[in-house]
C-alpha positions as CSV (number, residue, x, y, z in Angstrom):
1,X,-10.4,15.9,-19.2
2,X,-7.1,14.2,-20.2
3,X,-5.4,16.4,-18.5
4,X,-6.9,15.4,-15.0
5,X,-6.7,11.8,-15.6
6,X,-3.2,12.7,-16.3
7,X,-2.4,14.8,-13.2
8,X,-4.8,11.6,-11.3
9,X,-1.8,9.0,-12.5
10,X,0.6,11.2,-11.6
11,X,-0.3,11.4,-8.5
12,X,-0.8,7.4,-8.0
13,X,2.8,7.2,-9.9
14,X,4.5,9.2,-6.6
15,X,1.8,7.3,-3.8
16,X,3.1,4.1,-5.4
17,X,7.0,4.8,-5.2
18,X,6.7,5.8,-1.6
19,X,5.0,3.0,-0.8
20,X,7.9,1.2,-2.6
21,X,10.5,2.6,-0.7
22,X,8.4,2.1,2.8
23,X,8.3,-1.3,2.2
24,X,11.8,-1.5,1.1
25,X,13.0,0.1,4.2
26,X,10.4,-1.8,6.6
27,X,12.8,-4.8,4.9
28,X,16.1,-3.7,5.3
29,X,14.6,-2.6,9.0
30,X,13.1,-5.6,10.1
31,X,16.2,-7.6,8.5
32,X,19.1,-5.5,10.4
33,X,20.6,-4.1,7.4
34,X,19.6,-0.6,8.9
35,X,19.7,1.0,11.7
36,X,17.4,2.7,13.7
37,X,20.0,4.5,15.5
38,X,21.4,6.3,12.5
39,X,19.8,9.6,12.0
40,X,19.1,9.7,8.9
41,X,17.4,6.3,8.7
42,X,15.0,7.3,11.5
43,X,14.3,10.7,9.6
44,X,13.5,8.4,6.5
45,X,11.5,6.6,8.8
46,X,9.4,8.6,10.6
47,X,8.5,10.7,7.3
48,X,7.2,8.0,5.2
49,X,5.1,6.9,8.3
50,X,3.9,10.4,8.4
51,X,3.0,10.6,5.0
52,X,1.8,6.5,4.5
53,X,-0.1,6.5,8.2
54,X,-3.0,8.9,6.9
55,X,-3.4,6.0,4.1
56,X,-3.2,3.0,6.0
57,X,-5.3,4.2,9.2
58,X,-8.5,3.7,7.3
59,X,-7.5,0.6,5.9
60,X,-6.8,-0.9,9.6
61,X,-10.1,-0.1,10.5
62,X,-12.1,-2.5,7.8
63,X,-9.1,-5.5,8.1
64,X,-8.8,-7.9,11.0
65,X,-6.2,-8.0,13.3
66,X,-3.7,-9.7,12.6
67,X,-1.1,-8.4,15.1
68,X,2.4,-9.4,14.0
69,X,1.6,-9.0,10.2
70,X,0.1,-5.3,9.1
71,X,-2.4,-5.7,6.0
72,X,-2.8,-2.5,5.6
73,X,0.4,-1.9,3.3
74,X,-0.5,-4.4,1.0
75,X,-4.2,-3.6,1.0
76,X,-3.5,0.3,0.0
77,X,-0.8,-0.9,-3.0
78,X,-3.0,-3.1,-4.3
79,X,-5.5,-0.6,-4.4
80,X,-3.0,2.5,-5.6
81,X,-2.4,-0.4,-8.5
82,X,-5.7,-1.1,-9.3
83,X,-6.4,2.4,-9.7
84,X,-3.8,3.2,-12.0
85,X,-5.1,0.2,-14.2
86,X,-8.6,2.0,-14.2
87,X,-7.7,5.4,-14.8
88,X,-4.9,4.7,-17.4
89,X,-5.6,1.0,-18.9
90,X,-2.9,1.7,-21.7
């Protein structure tokens, strides 16, 4: 049983740094310090949408719109950290 909880946190652990480094990158996006020209920002880009989108999409559905601001982001970490705290409170 351990053992899953374990694997569980793990899981969270890696869901949590990419949404880390989405965020991050929406900054340095949104801010001009990268580009969306370069080709390896848009790569970076496009493939934490495409892994984050399947999270938030649900998310979007239950929140208001609030067109220029997206909820969704900070609804799912806040979430992803709450269920760390459950799963492993030590």
């Amino acid at each position: 049983m351990i053992m899953i909880f374990q694997l569980l946190d793990l899981v969270l652990s890696v869901v949590f740094f990419i949404m880390i480094a989405h965020i991050i990158m929406s900054w340095l996006l949104n801010f001009g310090v990268l580009n969306y020209n370069q080709p390896i920002v848009a790569q970076l880009w496009t493939g934490l949408n495409r892994l984050l989108e399947p999270v938030y999409e649900p998310i979007r559905r239950f929140l208001p719109d609030t067109r220029p601001l997206d909820l969704a982001p900070l609804v799912a970490f806040v979430a992803v950290i709450a269920l760390r705290d459950i799963i492993l409170p030590g």
